[in-house]
C-alpha positions in Angstrom: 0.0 0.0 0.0 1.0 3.5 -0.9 2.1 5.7 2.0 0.0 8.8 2.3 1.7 12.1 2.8 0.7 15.2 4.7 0.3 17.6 1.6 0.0 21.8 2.7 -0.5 23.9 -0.4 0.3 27.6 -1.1 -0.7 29.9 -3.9 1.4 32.7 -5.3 -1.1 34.5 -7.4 1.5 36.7 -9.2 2.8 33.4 -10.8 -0.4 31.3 -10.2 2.8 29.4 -8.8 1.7 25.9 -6.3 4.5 25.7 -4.1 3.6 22.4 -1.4 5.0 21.6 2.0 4.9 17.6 2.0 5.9 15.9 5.6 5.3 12.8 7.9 4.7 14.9 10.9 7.8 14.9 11.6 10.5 15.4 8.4 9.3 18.0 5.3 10.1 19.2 2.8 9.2 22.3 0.3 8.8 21.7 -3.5 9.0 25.1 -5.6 9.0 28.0 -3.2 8.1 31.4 -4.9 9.9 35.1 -4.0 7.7 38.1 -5.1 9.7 39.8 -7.4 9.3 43.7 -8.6 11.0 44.2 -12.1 10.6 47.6 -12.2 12.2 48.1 -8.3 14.3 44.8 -8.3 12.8 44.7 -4.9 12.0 40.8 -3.7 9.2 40.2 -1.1 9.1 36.6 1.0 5.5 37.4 1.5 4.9 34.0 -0.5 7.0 31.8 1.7 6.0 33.4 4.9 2.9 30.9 5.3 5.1 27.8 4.3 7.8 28.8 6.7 5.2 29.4 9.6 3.1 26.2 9.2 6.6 24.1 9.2 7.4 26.1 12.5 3.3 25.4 13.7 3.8 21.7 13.4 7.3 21.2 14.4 9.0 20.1 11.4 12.1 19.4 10.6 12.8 20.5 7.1 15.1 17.8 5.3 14.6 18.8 1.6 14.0 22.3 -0.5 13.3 20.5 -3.7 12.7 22.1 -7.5 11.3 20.1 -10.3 12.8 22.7 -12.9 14.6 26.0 -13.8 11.5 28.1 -14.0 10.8 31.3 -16.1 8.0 32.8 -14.6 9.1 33.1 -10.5 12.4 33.9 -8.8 13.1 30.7 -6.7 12.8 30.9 -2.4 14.9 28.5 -2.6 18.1 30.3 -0.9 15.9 32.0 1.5 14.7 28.0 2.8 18.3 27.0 2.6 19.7 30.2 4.8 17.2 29.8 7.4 17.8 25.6 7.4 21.3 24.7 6.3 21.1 21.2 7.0 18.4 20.7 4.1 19.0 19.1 0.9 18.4 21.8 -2.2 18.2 19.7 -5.1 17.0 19.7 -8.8 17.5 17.6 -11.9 20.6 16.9 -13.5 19.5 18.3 -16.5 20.1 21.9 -15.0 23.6 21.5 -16.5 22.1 21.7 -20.0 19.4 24.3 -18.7 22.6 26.4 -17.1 24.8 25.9 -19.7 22.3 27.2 -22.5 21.3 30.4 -20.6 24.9 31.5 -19.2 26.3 33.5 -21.9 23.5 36.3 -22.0 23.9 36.7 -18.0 27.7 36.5 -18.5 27.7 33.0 -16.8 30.1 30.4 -17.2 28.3 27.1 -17.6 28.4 25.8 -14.3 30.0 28.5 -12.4 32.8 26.5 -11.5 30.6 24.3 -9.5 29.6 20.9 -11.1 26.1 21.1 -9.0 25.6 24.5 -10.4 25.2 25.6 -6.8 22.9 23.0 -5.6 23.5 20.4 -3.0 22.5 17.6 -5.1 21.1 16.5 -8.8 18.9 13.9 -9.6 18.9 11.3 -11.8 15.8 9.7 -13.2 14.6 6.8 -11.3 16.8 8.0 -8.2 15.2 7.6 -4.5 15.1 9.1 -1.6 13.7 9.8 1.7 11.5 12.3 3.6 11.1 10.8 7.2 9.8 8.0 6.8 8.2 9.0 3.3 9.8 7.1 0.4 9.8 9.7 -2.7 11.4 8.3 -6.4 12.5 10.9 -9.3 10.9 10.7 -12.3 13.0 12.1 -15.2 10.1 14.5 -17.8 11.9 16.4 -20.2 10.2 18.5 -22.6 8.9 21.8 -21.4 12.7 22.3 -20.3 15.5 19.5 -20.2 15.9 19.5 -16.1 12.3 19.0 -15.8 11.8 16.0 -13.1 8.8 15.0 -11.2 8.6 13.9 -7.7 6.3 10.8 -6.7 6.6 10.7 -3.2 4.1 7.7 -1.4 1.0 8.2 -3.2 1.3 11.8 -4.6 3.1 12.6 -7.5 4.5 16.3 -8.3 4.7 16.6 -12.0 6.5 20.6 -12.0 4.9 22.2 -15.4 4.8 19.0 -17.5 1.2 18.5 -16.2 -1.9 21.2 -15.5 -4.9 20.3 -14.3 -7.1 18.7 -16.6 -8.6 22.1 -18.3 -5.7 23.6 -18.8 -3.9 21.1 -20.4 0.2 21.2 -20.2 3.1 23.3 -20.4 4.5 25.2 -23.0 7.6 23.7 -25.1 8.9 26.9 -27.2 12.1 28.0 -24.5 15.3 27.0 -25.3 15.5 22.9 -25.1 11.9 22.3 -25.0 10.1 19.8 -26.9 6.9 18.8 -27.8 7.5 14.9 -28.8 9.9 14.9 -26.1 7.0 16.0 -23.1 4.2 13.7 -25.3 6.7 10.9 -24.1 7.7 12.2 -20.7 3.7 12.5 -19.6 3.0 8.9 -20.6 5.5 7.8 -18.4 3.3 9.5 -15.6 -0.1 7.7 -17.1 1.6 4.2 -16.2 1.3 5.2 -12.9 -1.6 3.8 -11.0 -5.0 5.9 -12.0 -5.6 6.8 -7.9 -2.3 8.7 -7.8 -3.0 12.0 -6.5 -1.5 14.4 -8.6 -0.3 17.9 -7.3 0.2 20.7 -10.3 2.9 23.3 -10.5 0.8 26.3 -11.7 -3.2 26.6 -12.0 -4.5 30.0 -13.6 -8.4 29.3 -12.7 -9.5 28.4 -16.3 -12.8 29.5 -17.2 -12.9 32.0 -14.3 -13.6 28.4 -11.8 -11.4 28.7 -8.6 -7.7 27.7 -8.6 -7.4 24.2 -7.7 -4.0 22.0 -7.3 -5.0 18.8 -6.9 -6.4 15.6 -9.5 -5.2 12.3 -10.2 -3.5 10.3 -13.0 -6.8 8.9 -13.9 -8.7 11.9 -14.4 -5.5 13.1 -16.2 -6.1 10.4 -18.4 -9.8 10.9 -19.3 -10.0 14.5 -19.3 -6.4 16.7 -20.2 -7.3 18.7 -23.3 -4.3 18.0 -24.8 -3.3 15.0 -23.9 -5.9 12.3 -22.5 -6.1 9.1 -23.7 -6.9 8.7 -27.1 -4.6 11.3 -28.6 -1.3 10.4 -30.5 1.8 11.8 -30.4 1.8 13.6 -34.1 -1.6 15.4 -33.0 -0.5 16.4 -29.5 2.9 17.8 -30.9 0.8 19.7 -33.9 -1.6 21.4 -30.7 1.2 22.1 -28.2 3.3 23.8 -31.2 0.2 25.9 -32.6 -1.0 26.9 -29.2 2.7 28.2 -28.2 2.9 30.1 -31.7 0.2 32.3 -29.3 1.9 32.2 -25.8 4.3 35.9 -24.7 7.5 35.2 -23.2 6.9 35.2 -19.2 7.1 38.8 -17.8 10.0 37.6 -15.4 11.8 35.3 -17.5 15.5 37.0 -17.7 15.5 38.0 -14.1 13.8 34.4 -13.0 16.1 32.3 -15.1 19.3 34.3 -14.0 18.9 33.3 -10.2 16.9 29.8 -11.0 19.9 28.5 -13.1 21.9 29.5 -10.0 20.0 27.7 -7.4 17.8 30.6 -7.0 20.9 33.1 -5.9 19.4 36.7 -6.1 21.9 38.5 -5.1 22.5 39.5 -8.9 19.0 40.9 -8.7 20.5 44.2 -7.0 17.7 44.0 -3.7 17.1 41.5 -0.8 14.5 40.0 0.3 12.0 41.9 2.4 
């Protein structure tokens, strides 16, 4: 039998960003904490993380892991502000952040790795790798395709599929930034639909489609049934065909060039010019 986490979702509504705090009650850990970020000040707010930090404090956690499923374009990363205030946690990514860093360093005057084969993390994954929360047993699951570092996290019964999954009316993520790839996610997602159809499933970003409220949570089954773009029932040649005409449409995020700078660096925003307040 699957073991049952203790799941605590946030909302950033500036990013429409699902950051999660998953424990045992005992060990936790964060997946994809959010920084507010002003462009036009370059001031960062912790207002985001502020409720993740307090109910870890609330419920006396220990917090082992600060975990990202991917570089992301559209938030500044908390994950330094986690990592200052817990130095014994574990921040780690994908291994694929070497390709994600090493494509993106020359416009921010980066070397590829910054000297640092981690790229400033504490670990990389590798797909199929396992580890532990606690007593919670949590596998990586390798998803290229809307970036190369893309990973998901299945940890007991809940799995945390990063931007490779929306919910079911919204469809997926977008494949146009540098690396991504339409085929490449097609294949990464039905990796995730041989997962067991009761598998809770805990999105990355929800926009409230249709004006509904946002939600964070469906399953693999429903996933399976219902995702507009890629339930059961639709090929590979017609997904890649919708996924590439729908991001013909899609803006570059408004915080892509400051996000990616400190994301690529394990979320370091000291190059950002403000700290956090």
């Amino acid at each position: 039998m699957s073991q049952v986490p203790n799941i605590h979702p946030f909302h950033h509504a500036g990013s429409g960003t699902w950051s999660y705090l998953v424990e045992d009650g005992h060990a936790a850990a964060v997946i994809d904490p959010v920084f507010d970020f002003d462009a036009e000040t370059a001031t960062l707010r912790d207002t985001p993380v502020q409720g993740l930090d307090e109910r870890l404090s609330a419920r006396g956690l220990q917090l082992r892991w600060i975990l990202e499923t991917h570089a992301h374009a559209d938030h500044v990363s908390a994950a330094q502000w986690f990592k200052q205030r817990w130095p014994q946690a574990t921040l780690a990514i994908g291994a694929g952040i070497r390709a994600v860093r090493a494509r993106f360093a020359p416009q921010f005057g980066l070397t590829a790795d910054g000297g640092d084969a981690r790229c400033g993390f504490d670990h990389l994954f590798a797909d199929g790798e396992r580890f532990a929360i606690g007593a919670l047993q949590a596998q990586v699951i390798a998803v290229p395709g809307h970036t190369d570092d893309s990973i998901a996290y299945l940890i007991g019964d809940a799995l945390f599929p990063g931007d490779s999954l929306f919910m079911p009316d919204s469809g997926t993520a977008r494949c146009d930034f540098p690396g991504g790839d339409a085929a490449t996610l097609f294949r990464s997602i039905h990796r995730l639909y041989a997962l067991p159809a009761a598998t809770r499933v805990f999105v990355c970003h929800d926009y409230g489609a249709g004006g509904r409220a946002v939600a964070c949570e469906t399953s693999i089954g429903a996933q399976r049934r219902d995702n507009i773009h890629v339930r059961d029932g639709i090929g590979e040649a017609e997904f890649v065909a919708l996924r590439q005409a729908r991001d013909a449409t899609l803006a570059q995020p408004r915080l892509m060039q400051p996000s990616v700078r400190a994301n690529i660096q394990a979320g370091r925003t000291d190059e950002l010019h403000a700290a956090p307040r």
